[in-house]
N, C-alpha and C positions, 0 to 999 in steps of 0.2 A: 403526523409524528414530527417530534423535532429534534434535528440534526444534532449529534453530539460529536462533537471536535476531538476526539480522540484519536491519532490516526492509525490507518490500518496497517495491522502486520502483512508479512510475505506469508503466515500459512493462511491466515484471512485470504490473501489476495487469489492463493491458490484454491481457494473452496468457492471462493467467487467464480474462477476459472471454470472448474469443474462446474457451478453450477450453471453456466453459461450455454455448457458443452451438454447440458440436459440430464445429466447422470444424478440421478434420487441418492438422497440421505444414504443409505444403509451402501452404494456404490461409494459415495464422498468415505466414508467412515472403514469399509473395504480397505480401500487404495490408501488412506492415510495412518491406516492401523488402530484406529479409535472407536469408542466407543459413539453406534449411532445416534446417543440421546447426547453427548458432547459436542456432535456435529448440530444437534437442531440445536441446541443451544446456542452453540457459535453464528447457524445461520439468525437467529433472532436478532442477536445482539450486533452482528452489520446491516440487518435489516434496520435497527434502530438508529444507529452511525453513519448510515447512508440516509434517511427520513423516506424509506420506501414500505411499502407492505406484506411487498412479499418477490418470491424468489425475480419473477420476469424485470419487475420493477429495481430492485437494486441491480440485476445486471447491466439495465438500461441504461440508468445512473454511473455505476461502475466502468461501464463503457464510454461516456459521453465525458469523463469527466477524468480518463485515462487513467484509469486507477489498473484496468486488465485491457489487454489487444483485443479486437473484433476478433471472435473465434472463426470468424470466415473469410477467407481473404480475398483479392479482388473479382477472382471469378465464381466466388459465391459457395464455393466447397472447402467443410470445414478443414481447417487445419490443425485436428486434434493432438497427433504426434507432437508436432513441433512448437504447441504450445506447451503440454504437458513436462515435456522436456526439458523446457526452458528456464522452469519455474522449480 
């Protein structure tokens, strides 16, 4: 896929979050108030903007490239509260 230069928003950045944190579609769309087929769509379309294929891979990306914090912090247990919170 290749990378589109459009840069990401803050609810982008938070559905990145969430998907980081392992939580499926219909949780992301839950918690954000939306409709879950407006979440898959949204995940496609940073799936596209990041040049990844799918969820694990744009976190990867997402991650290495500081777009969202490592959802685990240095002793290896997530730190879901205080990400979620944050954002």
């Amino acid at each position: 896929m290749r990378r589109n230069r459009k840069p990401i928003g803050e609810r982008d950045k938070k559905i990145l979050l969430m998907m980081s944190l392992g939580m499926t579609q219909q949780e992301m769309a839950d918690d954000l108030f939306l409709n879950k087929f407006v979440i898959h769509r949204r995940c496609t379309l940073l799936y596209e903007r990041l040049g990844a294929s799918n969820a694990p891979s744009a976190v990867a990306i997402a991650i290495a490239t500081g777009l969202i914090p490592n959802p685990y912090g240095s002793d290896g247990l997530p730190v879901l509260d205080q990400l979620l919170e944050a954002s």
